[in-house]
Every structure is written in structure tokens, then in C-alpha cells.
N, C-alpha and C positions, 0 to 999 in steps of 0.2 A: 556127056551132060551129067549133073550131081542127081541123086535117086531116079537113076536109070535112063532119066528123060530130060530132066529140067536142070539149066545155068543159070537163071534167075530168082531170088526169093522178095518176094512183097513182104514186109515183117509191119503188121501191126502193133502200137506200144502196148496201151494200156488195158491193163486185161489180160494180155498174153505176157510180155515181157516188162513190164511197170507195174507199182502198184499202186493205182491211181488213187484207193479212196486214201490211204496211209498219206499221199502226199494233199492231197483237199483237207481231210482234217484237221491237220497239220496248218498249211496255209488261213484255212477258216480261223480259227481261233486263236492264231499270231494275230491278224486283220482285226479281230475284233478286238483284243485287247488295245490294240496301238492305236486303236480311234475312241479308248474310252467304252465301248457295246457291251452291256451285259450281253453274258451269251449261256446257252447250254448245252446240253445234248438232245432236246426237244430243237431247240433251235438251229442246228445243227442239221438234223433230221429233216427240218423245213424246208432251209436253204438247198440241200440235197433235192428234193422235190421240187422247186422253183428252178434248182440248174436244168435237172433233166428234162423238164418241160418247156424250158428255152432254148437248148441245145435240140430238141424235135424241131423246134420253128428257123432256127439256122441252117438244120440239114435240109429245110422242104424251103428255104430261099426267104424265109420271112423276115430274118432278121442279119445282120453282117456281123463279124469279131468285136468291131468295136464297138456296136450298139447293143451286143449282150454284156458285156464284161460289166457297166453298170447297169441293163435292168435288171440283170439280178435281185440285185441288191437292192434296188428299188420296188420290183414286186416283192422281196422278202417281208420289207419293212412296213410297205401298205398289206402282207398279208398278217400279220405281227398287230398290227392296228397303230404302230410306232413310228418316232421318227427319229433320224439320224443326228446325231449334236448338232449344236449350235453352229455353223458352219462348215461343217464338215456336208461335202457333194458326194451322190453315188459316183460319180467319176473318179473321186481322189482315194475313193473305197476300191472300188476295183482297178486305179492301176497298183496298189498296191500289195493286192490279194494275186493279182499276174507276178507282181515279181516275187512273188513267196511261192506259188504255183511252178513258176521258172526255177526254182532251186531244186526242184521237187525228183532228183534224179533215186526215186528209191525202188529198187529192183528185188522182183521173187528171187527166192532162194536158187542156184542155178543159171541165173538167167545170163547171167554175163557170160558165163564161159560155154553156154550153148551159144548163144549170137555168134563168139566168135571162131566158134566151130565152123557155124552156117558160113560168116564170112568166107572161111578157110577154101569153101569148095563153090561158093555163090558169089553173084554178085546182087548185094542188097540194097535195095532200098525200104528207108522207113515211108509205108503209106496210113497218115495218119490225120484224121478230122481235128484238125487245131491249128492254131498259129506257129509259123515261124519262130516270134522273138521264143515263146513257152517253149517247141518244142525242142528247138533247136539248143537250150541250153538246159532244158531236164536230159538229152544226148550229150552232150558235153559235161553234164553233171555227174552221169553214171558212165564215162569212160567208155562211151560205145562212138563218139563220133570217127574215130578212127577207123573202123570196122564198120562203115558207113559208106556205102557209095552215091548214094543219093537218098534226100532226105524231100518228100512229097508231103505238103501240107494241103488242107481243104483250101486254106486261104490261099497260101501259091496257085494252085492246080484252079480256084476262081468256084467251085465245085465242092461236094464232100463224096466222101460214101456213101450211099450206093452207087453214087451216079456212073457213068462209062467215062463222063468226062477225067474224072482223076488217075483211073486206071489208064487211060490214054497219055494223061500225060506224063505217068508214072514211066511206062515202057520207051517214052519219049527220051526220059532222064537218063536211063540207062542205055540208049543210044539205038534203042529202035528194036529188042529182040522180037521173033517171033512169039506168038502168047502161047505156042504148044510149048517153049521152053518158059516158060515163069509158073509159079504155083505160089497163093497168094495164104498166106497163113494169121488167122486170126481168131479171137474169141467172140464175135458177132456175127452171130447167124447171118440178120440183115443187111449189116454193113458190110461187114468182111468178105460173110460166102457168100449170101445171095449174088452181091454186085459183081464179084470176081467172076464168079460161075456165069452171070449175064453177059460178060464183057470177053469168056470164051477163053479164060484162064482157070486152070486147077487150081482146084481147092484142098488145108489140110484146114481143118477146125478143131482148134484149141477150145479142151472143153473140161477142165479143171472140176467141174461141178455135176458131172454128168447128167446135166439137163438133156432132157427128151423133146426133141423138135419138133414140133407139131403141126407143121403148115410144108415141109420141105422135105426132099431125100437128100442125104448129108453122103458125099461120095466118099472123104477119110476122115474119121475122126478119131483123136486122142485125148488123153486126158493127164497125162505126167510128159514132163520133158525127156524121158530114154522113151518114152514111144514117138514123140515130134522126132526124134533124133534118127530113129528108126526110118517112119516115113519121109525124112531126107536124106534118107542113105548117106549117112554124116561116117565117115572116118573115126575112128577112135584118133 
């Protein structure tokens, strides 16, 4: 097995291998120009704070994929005190901000050619709280879907992170390993390691920022890609 024990890698994107706010930005402010929206970096800031708040109520079941993409943008605008042009629907906002999102293949410095490192000696799957159509072609966008053996969305798996259920169905994709051989690698505490570590799989925690955990014992953690590299006993 690859770092001494484990054949499987669970590879969380964004955060550890994506840069997710680089590709939001980016998406946000194409969006608003193409419908007309003044926009700024206050506003900007907002919408950041109405995703993140909506994306808690997806992951605890409150809401689906497709009934966030426009409330966003709908609680943005009632937070705003504003309204959207003259005919222009949150829905015609967000499916447009998805396919600017879906381009959004842009990767930390590194990242590509550690993934296909990991490939080299694993077999990976991406497990990652998002859609399909997004993720699956921000992977195809950064040239990793090759180096891909399975690809686990919250929406696939019916679940997100933390839940047992994704990681179930995660081991499911990869054809059933034992979870002593997987070690699930991410930069969320809660999602990533809490739920792995629940579900009875190692954890490495990707931790770029060296935040100090305050609710958990953290059994590997790194903070640069030669030491993730490390703790998957990767081959040069």
C-alpha cells in the first residue's frame, strides 16, 4: 500500500487543491457585468457572506443545488435593499454565475503535479460538496480529470460532508476498499477530517494557514505540499 498502509486517496478540491475564492471572484463580477449590476468589492464581500450562509443550510439538508444557485442572489439583493433589472430572474443570474464557476479550473501553485503524483501510487477519488455539471468541469478545466478515478459529489452521493453517507459512497466508487487502506485529505476540519475520522478513515489535514483547532485532536497535519507529499509516502 502507498504511505506504508493506504491504496486509496479521498482528495478534497477547494482549499487544498483549487482556488476557489480566485475562481468566485472571478465568476461574481463577469455575472454582474453581463446582466448590467453595479457591483463592488463591498458587494462582493456580501455575496461571500450570503453563499457561506447558504451553503451551511445545504450541508444541514435545508436547501438542494438547485434552490441555492438563485437564492443567493436573491437574499443578496433583498440584503442590498435592491432589485435585479428589469427582467432579469435570480435563476437567469445563477445559471450563469454556474457556468463561469464551471470554468473555474484554477489551481495553487504545485498542485497539478502533486495530484499526479498521488495518482501515480493511489487510486483517487475527488470527494467534494458540489455539483456535478461545476465540478466535474472545473476537473476537466485543470487537466486533472485523467488522474481521476472517481469523482464524488454531495449532489451524486444525495449527502454532503460530513455526512457517513458520502464517504460510503465514495469507497463504493472505488469498488469497495477497506477504509484501513484510504486516508481522506482536506482543508476542513469539519468536513473533511471530522466526517472521515467519523466514518473510520485516516485523516491527513491540509492546513496552509496554520490554524489552531480548537474543538479536535488533529492525528496528521501539514501545511506545504513536500510535507502532504511526505505524509503520502509519494515517490519522487
Amino acid at each position: 500500500m502507498s504511505g506504508g498502509r493506504w491504496s486509496c486517496a479521498l482528495l478534497d478540491m477547494d482549499g487544498t487543491f483549487f482556488d476557489f475564492p480566485a475562481c468566485e471572484r472571478r465568476a461574481f463580477f463577469l455575472t454582474m457585468r453581463a446582466f448590467d449590476i453595479p457591483s463592488d468589492e463591498a458587494m462582493y464581500q456580501r455575496y461571500r457572506a450570503v453563499n457561506r450562509a447558504a451553503w451551511k443550510e445545504l450541508e444541514a439538508g435545508k436547501l438542494t443545488h438547485e434552490q441555492l444557485r438563485p437564492e443567493r442572489f436573491r437574499r443578496l439583493m433583498a440584503q442590498l435593499g435592491r432589485a435585479l433589472p428589469d427582467g432579469v430572474t435570480p435563476e437567469q443570474v445563477a445559471a450563469f454565475n454556474v457556468q463561469r464557476i464551471a470554468e473555474g479550473g484554477v489551481l495553487y501553485d504545485g498542485a497539478r503535479e502533486l495530484w499526479q503524483r498521488i495518482f501515480r501510487q493511489y487510486r483517487v477519488c475527488v470527494l467534494t460538496n458540489g455539483s456535478d455539471l461545476t465540478q466535474l468541469s472545473r476537473l476537466e478545466c485543470a487537466g486533472l480529470l485523467p488522474y481521476t478515478h472517481a469523482v464524488v459529489t454531495s449532489q451524486r452521493a444525495g449527502v454532503g460532508k460530513p455526512a457517513a453517507g458520502i464517504f460510503r459512497f465514495a469507497l463504493d466508487a472505488l469498488g469497495g476498499p477497506p477504509r484501513s487502506e484510504c486516508v481522506m485529505v482536506g482543508d476542513s476540519l469539519e468536513a473533511d477530517i471530522c466526517g472521515a475520522k467519523n466514518f473510520g478513515i485516516d485523516t491527513i489535514w491540509y492546513n496552509p494557514t496554520k490554524e489552531q483547532p480548537k474543538t479536535m485532536q488533529v492525528d496528521r497535519e501539514v501545511s506545504d505540499y513536500a510535507a502532504l507529499a511526505v505524509a503520502l509516502g509519494l515517490e519522487e
